[in-house]
C-alpha positions in Angstrom: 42.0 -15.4 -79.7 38.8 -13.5 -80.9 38.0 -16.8 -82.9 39.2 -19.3 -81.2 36.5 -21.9 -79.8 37.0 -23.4 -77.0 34.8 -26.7 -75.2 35.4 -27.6 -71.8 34.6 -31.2 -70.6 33.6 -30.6 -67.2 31.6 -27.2 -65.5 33.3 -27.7 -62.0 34.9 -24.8 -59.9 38.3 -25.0 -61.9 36.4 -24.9 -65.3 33.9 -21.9 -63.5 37.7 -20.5 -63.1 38.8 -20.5 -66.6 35.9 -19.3 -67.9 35.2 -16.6 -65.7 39.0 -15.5 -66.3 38.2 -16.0 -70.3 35.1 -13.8 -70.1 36.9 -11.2 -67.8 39.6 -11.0 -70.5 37.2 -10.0 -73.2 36.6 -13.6 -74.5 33.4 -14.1 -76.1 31.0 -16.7 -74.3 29.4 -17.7 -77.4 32.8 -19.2 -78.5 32.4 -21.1 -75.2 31.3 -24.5 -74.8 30.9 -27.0 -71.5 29.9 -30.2 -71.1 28.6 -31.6 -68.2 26.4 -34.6 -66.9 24.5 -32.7 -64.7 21.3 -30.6 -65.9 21.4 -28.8 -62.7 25.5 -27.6 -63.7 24.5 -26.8 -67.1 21.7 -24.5 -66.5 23.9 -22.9 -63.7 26.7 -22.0 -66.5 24.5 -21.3 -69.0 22.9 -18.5 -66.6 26.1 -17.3 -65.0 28.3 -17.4 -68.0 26.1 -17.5 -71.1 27.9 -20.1 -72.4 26.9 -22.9 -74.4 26.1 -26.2 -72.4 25.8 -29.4 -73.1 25.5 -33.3 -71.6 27.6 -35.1 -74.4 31.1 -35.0 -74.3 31.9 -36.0 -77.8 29.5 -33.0 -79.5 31.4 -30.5 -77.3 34.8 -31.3 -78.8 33.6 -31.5 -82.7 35.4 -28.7 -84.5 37.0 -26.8 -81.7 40.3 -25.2 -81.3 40.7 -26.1 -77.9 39.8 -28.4 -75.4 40.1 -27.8 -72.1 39.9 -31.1 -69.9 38.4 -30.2 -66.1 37.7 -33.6 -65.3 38.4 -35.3 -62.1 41.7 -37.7 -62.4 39.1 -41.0 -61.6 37.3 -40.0 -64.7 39.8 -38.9 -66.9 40.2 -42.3 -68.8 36.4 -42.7 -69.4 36.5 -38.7 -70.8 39.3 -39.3 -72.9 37.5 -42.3 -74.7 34.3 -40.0 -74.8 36.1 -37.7 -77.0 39.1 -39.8 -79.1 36.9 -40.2 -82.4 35.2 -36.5 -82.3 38.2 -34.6 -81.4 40.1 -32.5 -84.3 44.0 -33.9 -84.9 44.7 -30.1 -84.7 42.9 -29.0 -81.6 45.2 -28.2 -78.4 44.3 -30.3 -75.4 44.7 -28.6 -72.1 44.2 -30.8 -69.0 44.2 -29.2 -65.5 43.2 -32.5 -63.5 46.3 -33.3 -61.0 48.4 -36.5 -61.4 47.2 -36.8 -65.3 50.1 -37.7 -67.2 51.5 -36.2 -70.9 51.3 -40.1 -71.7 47.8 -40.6 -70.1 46.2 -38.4 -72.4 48.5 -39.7 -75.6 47.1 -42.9 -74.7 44.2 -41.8 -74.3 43.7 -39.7 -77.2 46.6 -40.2 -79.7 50.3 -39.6 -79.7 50.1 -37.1 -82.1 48.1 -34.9 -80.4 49.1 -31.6 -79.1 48.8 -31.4 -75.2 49.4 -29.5 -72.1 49.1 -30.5 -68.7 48.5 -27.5 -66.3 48.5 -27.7 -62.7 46.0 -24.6 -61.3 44.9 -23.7 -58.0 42.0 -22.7 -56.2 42.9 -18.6 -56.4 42.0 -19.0 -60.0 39.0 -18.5 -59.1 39.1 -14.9 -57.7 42.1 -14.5 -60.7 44.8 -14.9 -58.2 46.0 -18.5 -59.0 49.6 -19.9 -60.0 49.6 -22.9 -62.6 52.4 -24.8 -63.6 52.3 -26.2 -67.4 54.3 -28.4 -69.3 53.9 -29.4 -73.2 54.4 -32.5 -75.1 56.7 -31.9 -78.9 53.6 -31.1 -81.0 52.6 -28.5 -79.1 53.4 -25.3 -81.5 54.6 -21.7 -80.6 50.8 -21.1 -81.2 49.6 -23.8 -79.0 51.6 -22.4 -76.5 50.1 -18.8 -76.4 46.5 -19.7 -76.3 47.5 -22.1 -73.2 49.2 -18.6 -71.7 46.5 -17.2 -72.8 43.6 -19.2 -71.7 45.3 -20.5 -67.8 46.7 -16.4 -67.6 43.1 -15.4 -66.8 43.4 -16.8 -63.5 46.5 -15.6 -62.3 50.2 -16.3 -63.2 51.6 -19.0 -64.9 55.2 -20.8 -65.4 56.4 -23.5 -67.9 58.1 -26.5 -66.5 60.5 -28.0 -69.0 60.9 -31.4 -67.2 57.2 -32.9 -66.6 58.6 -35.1 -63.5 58.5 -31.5 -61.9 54.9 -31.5 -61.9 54.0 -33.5 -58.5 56.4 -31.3 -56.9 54.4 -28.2 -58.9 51.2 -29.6 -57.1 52.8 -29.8 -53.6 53.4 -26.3 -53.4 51.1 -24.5 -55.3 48.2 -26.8 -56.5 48.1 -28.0 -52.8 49.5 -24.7 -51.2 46.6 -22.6 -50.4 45.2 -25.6 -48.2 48.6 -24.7 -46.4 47.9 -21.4 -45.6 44.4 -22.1 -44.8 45.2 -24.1 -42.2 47.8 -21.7 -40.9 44.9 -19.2 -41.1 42.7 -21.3 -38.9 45.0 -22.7 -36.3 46.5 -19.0 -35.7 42.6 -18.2 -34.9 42.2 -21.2 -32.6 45.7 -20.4 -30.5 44.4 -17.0 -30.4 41.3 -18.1 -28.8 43.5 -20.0 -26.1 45.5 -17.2 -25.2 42.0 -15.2 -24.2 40.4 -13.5 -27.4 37.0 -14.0 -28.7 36.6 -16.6 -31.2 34.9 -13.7 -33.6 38.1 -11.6 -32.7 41.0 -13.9 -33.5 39.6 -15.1 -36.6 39.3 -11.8 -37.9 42.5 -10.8 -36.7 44.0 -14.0 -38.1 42.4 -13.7 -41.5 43.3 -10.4 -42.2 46.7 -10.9 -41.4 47.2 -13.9 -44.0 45.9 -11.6 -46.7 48.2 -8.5 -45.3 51.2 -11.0 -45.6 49.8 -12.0 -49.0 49.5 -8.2 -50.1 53.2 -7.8 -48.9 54.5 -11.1 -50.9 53.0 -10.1 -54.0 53.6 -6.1 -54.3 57.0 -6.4 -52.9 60.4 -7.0 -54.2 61.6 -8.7 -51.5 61.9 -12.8 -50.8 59.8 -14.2 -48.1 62.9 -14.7 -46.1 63.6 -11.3 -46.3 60.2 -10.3 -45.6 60.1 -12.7 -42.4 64.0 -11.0 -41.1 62.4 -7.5 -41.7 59.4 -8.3 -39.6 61.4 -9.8 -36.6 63.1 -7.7 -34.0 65.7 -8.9 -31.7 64.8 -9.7 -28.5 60.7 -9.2 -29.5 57.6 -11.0 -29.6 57.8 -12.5 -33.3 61.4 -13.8 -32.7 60.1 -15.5 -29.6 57.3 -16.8 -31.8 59.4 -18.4 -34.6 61.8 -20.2 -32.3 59.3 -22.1 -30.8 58.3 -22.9 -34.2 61.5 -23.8 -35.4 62.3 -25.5 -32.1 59.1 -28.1 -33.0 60.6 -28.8 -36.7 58.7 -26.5 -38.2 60.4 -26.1 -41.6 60.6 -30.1 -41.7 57.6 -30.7 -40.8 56.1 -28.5 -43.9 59.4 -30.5 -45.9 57.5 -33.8 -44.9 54.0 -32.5 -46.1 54.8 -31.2 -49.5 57.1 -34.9 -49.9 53.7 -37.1 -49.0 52.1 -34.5 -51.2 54.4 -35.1 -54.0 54.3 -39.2 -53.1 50.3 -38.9 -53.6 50.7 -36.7 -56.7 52.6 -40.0 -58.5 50.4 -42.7 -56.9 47.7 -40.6 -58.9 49.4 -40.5 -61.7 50.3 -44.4 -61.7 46.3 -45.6 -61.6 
């Protein structure tokens, strides 16, 4: 990938992401470009990154290998139309904004183009993320390493043969860590209730939820299994989980990641 060249439209955090994974991978920055509207974004890239910036969509995409679309869904229509003439016939599309279709961005753009749509998460940006992608036909065996290659430098991916997969992809990992954070902070506020300081428990309740995350990723072992091996008969956890279970937990998350997956295709739709 030494000379690949690459343009991002958009400098937000999921962009930051990919280029900071790019750079950390031995990617050169001057191969780099990102367009932005905001002067105040593109000096903050140029400085941080030292790549090239820039407020107009259509000079960023002119002769690249790769474009990397980090645009918000809302936008996505008006930055596809901001790029259709300047764009190479050749050049890989990669679009990482949630709810944009394979067919939105052949519409957009043209069906001949090769695309992929990725669905990142916010870990990406400490190199710890999980991205779902799925390609359209003209996407080569070539295409489809730089794509590893470009959303790998924030954490693991996985392919998804059937792109109706992708909302669910978003419920559980685009949307996931939001999940945990919230399991992070509600532990911390019960702890409070049941007599520790408010410094205390949330210590104690963030450490744990990156202990558990140490143990899921280093270990072998299912989460399930990983749970069972945790909880002793007659103890304190077991206690725990059963009034957790007794309140619908596992439903409950079941109903989130469905209304996530229902919001995922209302995107999608508009």
């Amino acid at each position: 990938m030494d000379r690949t060249t690459i343009s991002f439209i958009g400098g937000g955090n999921m962009a930051r992401a990919l280029v900071g994974g790019l750079l950390h991978s031995g990617f050169s920055p001057e191969r780099i470009t990102v367009a932005d509207p905001s002067p105040e974004q593109q000096r903050a890239l140029a400085d941080e990154f030292g790549v090239s910036v820039t407020g107009d969509n259509a000079s960023a995409v002119r002769g690249q290998r790769v474009v990397v679309l980090a645009v918000k869904p809302q936008v996505m229509v008006s930055a596809l139309a901001s790029i259709r003439r300047a764009l190479p016939a050749s050049a890989l599309v990669i679009s990482v904004a949630a709810g944009t279709t394979l067919t939105t961005l052949a519409r957009g753009l043209s069906p001949i183009q090769p695309c992929v749509r990725a669905m990142p998460n916010t870990p990406a940006l400490y190199q710890a993320g999980m991205s779902g992608i799925v390609a359209n036909p003209r996407v080569s065996d070539d295409d489809r390493d730089l794509a590893e290659r470009i959303l790998g430098g924030t954490g693991e991916i996985v392919w998804i043969d059937d792109e109706s997969q992708m909302d669910a992809v978003t419920a559980v990992s685009g949307s996931g860590p939001a999940y945990f954070f919230a399991l992070t902070e509600y532990l911390a506020k019960a702890g409070v209730q049941v007599g520790l300081p408010s410094s205390i428990a949330a210590r104690l309740a963030r450490q744990t939820a990156v202990g558990a995350g140490c143990m899921l990723a280093q270990s072998d072992l299912s989460a399930g299994e990983l749970r069972r091996r945790v909880t002793s008969p007659g103890g304190t956890t077991e206690a725990a989980l059963k009034q957790l279970m007794d309140h619908g937990f596992e439903a409950l998350l079941q109903d989130a990641v469905e209304a996530a997956v229902r919001r995922g295709r209302e995107l999608g739709a508009t």
